[in-house]
Each structure stands twice: as C-alpha cells, then as structure tokens.
C-alpha positions as MATLAB code, in Angstrom:
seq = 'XXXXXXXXXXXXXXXXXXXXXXXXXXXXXXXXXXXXXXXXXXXXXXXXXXXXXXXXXXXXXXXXXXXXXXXXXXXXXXXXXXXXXXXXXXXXXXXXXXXXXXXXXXXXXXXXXXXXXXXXXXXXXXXXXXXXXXXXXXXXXXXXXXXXXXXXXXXXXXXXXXXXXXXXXXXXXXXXXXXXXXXXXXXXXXXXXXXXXXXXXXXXXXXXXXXXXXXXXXXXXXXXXXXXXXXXXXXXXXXXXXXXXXXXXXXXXXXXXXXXXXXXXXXXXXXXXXXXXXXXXXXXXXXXXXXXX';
ca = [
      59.341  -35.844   22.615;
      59.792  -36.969   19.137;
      57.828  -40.020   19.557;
      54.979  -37.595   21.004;
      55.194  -34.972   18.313;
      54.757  -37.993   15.926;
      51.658  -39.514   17.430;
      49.960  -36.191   17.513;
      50.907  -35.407   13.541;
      49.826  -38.988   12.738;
      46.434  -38.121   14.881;
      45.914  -34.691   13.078;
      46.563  -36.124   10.158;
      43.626  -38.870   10.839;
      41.071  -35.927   11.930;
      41.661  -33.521    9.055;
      42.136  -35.981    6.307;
      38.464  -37.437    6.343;
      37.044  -33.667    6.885;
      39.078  -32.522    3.510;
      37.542  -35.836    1.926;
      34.122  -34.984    3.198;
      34.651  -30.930    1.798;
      36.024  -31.990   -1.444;
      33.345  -34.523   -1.584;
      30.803  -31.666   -0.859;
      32.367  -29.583   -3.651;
      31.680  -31.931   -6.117;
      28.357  -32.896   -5.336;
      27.358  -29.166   -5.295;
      28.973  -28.360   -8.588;
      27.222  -31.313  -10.075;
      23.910  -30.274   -8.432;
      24.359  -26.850   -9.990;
      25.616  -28.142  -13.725;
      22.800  -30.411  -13.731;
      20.096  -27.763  -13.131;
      22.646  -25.374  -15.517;
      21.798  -27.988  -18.059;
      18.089  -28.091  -17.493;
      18.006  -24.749  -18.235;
      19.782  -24.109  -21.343;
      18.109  -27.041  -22.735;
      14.903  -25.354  -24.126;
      17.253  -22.432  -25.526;
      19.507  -24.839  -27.153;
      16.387  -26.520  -28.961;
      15.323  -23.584  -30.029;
      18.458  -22.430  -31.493;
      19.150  -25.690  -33.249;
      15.268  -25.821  -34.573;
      15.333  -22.248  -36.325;
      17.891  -23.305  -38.866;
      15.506  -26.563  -40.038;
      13.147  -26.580  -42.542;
       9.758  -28.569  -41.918;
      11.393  -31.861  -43.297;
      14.154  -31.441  -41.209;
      12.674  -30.718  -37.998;
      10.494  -33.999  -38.756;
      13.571  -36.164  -39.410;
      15.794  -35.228  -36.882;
      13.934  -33.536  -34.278;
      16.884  -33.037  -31.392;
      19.478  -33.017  -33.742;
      21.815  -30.259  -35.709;
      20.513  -31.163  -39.849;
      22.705  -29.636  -42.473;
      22.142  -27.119  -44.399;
      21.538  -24.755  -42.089;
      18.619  -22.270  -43.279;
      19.569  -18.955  -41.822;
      16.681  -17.355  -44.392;
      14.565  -18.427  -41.438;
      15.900  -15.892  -39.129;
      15.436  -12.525  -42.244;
      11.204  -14.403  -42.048;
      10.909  -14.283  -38.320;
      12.222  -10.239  -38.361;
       9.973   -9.243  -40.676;
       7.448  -10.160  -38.866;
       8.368   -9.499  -35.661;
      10.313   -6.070  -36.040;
       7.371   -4.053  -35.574;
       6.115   -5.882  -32.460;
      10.000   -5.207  -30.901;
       9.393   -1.305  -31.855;
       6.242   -1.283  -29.909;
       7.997   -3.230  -26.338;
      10.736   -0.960  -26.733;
       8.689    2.162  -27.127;
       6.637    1.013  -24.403;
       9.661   -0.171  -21.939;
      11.675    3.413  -22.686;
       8.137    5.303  -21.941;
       7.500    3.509  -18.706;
      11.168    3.440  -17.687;
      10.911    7.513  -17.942;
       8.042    8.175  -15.886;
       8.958    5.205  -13.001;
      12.221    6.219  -12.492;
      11.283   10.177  -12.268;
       8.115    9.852  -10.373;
      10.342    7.045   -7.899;
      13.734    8.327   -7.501;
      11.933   11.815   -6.311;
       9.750   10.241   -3.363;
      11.882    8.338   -2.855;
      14.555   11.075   -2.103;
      11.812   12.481   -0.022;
      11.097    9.536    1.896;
      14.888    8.729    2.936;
      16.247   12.361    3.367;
      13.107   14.516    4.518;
      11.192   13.971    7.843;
       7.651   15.287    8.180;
       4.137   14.295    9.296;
       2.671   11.069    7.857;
       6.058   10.055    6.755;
       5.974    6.737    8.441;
       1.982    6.269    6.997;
       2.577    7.108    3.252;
       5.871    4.454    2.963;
       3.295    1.960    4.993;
       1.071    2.644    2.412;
       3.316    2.039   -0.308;
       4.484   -1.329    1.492;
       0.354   -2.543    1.719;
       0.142   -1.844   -2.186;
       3.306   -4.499   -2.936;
       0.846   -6.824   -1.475;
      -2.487   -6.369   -3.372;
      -1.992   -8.787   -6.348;
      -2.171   -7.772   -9.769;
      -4.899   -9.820  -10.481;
      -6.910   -7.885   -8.317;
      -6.547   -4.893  -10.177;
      -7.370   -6.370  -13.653;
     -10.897   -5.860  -14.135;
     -11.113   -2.510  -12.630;
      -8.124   -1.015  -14.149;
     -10.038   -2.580  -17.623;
     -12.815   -0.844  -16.666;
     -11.199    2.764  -16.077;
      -9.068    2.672  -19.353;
     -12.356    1.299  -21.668;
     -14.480    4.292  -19.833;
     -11.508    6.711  -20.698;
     -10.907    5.324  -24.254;
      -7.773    4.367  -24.014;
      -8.098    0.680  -25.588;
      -5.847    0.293  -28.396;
      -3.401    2.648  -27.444;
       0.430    2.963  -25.960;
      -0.488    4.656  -23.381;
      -3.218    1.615  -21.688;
       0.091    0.355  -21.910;
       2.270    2.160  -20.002;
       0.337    3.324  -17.461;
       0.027    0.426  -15.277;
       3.464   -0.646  -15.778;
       4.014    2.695  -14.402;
       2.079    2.416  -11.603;
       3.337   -0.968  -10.408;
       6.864    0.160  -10.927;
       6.525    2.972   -9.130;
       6.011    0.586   -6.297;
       8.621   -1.107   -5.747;
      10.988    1.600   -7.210;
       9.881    4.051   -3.930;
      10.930    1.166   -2.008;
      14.335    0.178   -3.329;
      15.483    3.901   -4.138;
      14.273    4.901   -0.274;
      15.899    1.639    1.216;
      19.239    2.664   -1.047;
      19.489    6.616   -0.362;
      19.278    5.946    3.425;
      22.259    3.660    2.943;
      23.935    6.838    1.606;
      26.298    8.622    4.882;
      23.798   11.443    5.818;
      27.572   13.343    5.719;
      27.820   13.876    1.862;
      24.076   15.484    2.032;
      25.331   17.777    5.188;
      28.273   19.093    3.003;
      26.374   19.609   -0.023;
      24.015   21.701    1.984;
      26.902   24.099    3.916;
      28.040   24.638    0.177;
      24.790   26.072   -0.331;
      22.957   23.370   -2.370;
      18.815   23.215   -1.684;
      16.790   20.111   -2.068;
      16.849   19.990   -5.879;
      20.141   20.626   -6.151;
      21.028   17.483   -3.560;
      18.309   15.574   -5.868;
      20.290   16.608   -9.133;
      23.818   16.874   -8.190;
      24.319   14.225   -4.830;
      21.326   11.308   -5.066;
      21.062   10.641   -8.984;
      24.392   10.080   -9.237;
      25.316    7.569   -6.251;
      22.019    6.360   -7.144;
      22.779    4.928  -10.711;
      23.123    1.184   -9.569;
      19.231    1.202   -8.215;
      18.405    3.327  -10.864;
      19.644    0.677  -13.533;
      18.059   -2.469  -11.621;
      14.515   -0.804  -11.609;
      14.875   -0.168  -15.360;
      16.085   -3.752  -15.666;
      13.280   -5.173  -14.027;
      10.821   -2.786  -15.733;
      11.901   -4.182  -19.086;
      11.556   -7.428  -17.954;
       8.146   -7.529  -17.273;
       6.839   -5.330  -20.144;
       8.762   -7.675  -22.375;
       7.414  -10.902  -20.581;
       3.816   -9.930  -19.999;
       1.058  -10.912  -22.335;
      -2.118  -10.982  -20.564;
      -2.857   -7.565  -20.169;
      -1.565   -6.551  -23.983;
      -3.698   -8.961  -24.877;
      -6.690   -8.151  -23.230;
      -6.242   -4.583  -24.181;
      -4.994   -4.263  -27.657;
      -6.619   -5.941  -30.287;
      -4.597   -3.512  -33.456;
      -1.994   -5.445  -34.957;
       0.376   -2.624  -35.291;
       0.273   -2.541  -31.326;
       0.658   -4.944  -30.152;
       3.742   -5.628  -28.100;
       6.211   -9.052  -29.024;
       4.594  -11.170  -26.678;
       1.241  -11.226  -28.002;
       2.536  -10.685  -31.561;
       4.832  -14.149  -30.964;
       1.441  -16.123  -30.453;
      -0.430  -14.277  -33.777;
       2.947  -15.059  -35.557;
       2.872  -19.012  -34.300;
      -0.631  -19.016  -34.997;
       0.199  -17.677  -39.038;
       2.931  -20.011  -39.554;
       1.567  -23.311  -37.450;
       3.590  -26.103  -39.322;
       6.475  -23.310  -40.104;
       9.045  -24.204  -36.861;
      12.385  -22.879  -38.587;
      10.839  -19.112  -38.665;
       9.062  -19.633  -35.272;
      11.946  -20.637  -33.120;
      14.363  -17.948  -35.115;
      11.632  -15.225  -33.915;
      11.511  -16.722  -30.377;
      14.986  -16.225  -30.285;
      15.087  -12.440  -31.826;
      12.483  -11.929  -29.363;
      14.518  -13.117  -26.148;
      17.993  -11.617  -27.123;
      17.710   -8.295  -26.085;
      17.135   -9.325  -22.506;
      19.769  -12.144  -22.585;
      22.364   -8.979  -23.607;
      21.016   -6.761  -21.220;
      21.189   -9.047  -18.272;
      24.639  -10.516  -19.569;
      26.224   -6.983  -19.775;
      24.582   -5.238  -17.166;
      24.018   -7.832  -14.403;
      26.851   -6.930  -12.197;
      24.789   -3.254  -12.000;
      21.879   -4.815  -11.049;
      23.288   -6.842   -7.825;
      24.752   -4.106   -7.113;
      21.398   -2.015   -6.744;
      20.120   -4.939   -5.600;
      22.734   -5.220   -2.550;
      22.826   -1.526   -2.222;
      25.862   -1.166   -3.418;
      28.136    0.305   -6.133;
      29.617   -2.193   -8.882;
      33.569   -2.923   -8.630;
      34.012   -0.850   -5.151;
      35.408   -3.057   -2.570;
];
C-alpha cells in the first residue's frame, strides 16, 4: 500500500506541477501584457508633465529628459489663460448635468415602475435614437440654433449635451430601478406614499450610483468635445477649454513650458474625478451599490 500511495503522489505531483508552471507562467505574461500597455499610456502624460517645467532652450536640449531648474512660473501663465475657458466647461457641465439627470431619472422612474400603453414603443424609441450618430445631427441641429439665435451662447451649448444625455441616462436609470425589489416600492405605497413621493423618498436615493455615472460621463464629453464648441462659438469669453487649448497653442506656438502646464490644468479635474469617484461609477455601471457585498 505504501509503495502504491507513493506512485500515485509521485504521479500527482507530475500532473499538477507543469499546470502550476503553465498558471504562474500565464500570470506573468498577463501582468507584463498589462504593464506594458500601463506604460504606453502614461507615457504622453509623463511628457507632458516633464515638458511644462522647461523653458524653450530646455525643451530643445533635452527633449525627453527632466532639465533643472524647474520653471513652475509656467504653470501661474497657462491659468491665466485658461481659467476662464475652465469657468465656461464647468458652467456648462453643472447646467447640463441638472437638466439630464432631472428630465432622465423621472422617465426613467416611469419607464421601470409604471405600466401603460405605448410603454414598450416609447423605450424602443429611445433605444433607435442611441443609434442615429451624432454626426447626423450636426448640420440640422446648426441650422435650428442659427435660425433661433442662439450662436454664441451657453445655452447652444447645453442643449444638445442635454439631449444626448438624456439618452442614454433613460436607459441606464430604467435598466437600474427595475433591478430595485418591486418590495421596497409596495411598502412605501401601503405607508401611504404616491408616485412623487416613491420618486423623492425611495428611487433618488438607491439611485445615487447611476445617478453619479451619468454625471461622470456627462462631464466627460462636454470637457472632451471640441467640434461642436467650435463650430458654434466664435466669442472668446465662451468658449469652453477645449477650443480655448487650441487658440492658447496657437498664441504661444514656440512657448511649450506654458502649453503643456495648461494641458495639464486642463485634464486634472477629470483625472480627480475619475480617481475619487470611480468605484461609484462601476457601481452604476454594474447596477450596483459601492462597498455592499
């Protein structure tokens, strides 16, 4: 029996050895796969931070590398002239955030928690418009906001971030309040609470973690977008800091200290926003709430 027990240790031992090899093996070549592309990606930003503290001189001697002294006077240039574009994306993100997350998380509600004729239609409808690209809608949607005289204003704007968020924010906050046990909504109504009050009191709340990943998303792509601010604002003092990054690289061509420091500015309020609230927005994302388990 010994001698058996043996030979079938020294045989598991064979079978499981190579597959821990071949797993470990796995491991590593994943990990590298993933620092690699890690690396890829933080290159740019790393160039960028490195080049805003050079002058002219010393971005032409040493291009990729750190060149003492570091100018941080570059980084006071690049926010005076690219504070008041911020004010404008801001003011345009926190208007659009408003309406698409008030006009959403009601039919929304409706749609998850409400059944009545043409139900089914309207959310089909709403699915069809998360298909019709957005360049489709360019050269109308210019056309309705020149005839209305709205060029050069916030609100050309936020109106059609509105409306596109409005979209998708139906979708996720109907997808995430049917997720929600129909139970709570049942109690909340034998207590004697009516629609608004299960709006107010039941769905915002549970809702938060959708709620957040719309508005994260929504700030996003007003910060990121620069073809339609372009195409519709031509005042300076409008113009969001997308478009006002370009003007700013166009005034200050050979100037690469104060250019990179304002790229930077620009990008570091959605770096901190995604760092700190990421774990909210998988969460909406997976219909979920953060930390429960």
């Amino acid at each position: 029996m010994t001698t058996i027990q043996a030979r079938k240790a020294t045989a598991t031992r064979s079978v499981t050895q190579p597959d821990g090899r071949s797993r470990t093996s796995r491991q590593i070549r994943l990990k590298t796969v993933l620092i690699v592309l890690a690396a890829v990606s933080l290159a740019p930003y790393l160039f960028m931070i490195i080049t805003s503290f050079k002058t002219n001189q010393q971005f032409a001697d040493s291009f990729w590398q750190i060149s003492f002294p570091l100018h941080f006077e570059n980084y006071a240039v690049a926010w005076n002239q690219i504070a008041p574009y911020l004010f404008n994306t801001a003011l345009v993100a926190v208007l659009s955030i408003v309406l698409i997350l008030a006009i959403a998380s009601v039919s929304g509600f409706v749609l998850a928690r409400y059944r009545f004729l043409g139900r089914g239609f309207i959310y089909g409808a709403v699915l069809v418009l998360m298909m019709v690209p957005g360049l489709a809608n360019l050269i109308p949607l210019f056309i309705i906001m020149k005839d209305l005289g709205l060029l050069n204003t916030y609100i050309v704007l936020v109106i059609p971030y509105t409306a596109g968020g409005v979209v998708l924010g139906t979708i996720l906050i109907r997808n995430f309040v049917e997720g929600i046990p129909q139970s709570i909504f049942d109690a909340a109504r034998i207590d004697g609470a009516n629609g608004a009050r299960m709006y107010r009191s039941v769905m915002l709340p549970l809702s938060l973690p959708v709620l957040g990943t719309i508005a994260l998303i929504t700030v996003s792509e007003v910060w990121n977008d620069f073809f339609w601010p372009l195409l519709v604002i031509s005042d300076n003092n409008l113009r969001t800091v997308s478009v006002g990054l370009q003007f700013f690289q166009g005034q200050n061509v050979t100037d690469y200290g104060p250019l990179m420091a304002g790229y930077l500015l620009a990008s570091l309020p959605l770096v901190l926003l995604f760092t700190f609230l990421s774990k909210y927005f998988l969460a909406g994302v997976q219909g979920g709430v953060p930390g429960a388990h």
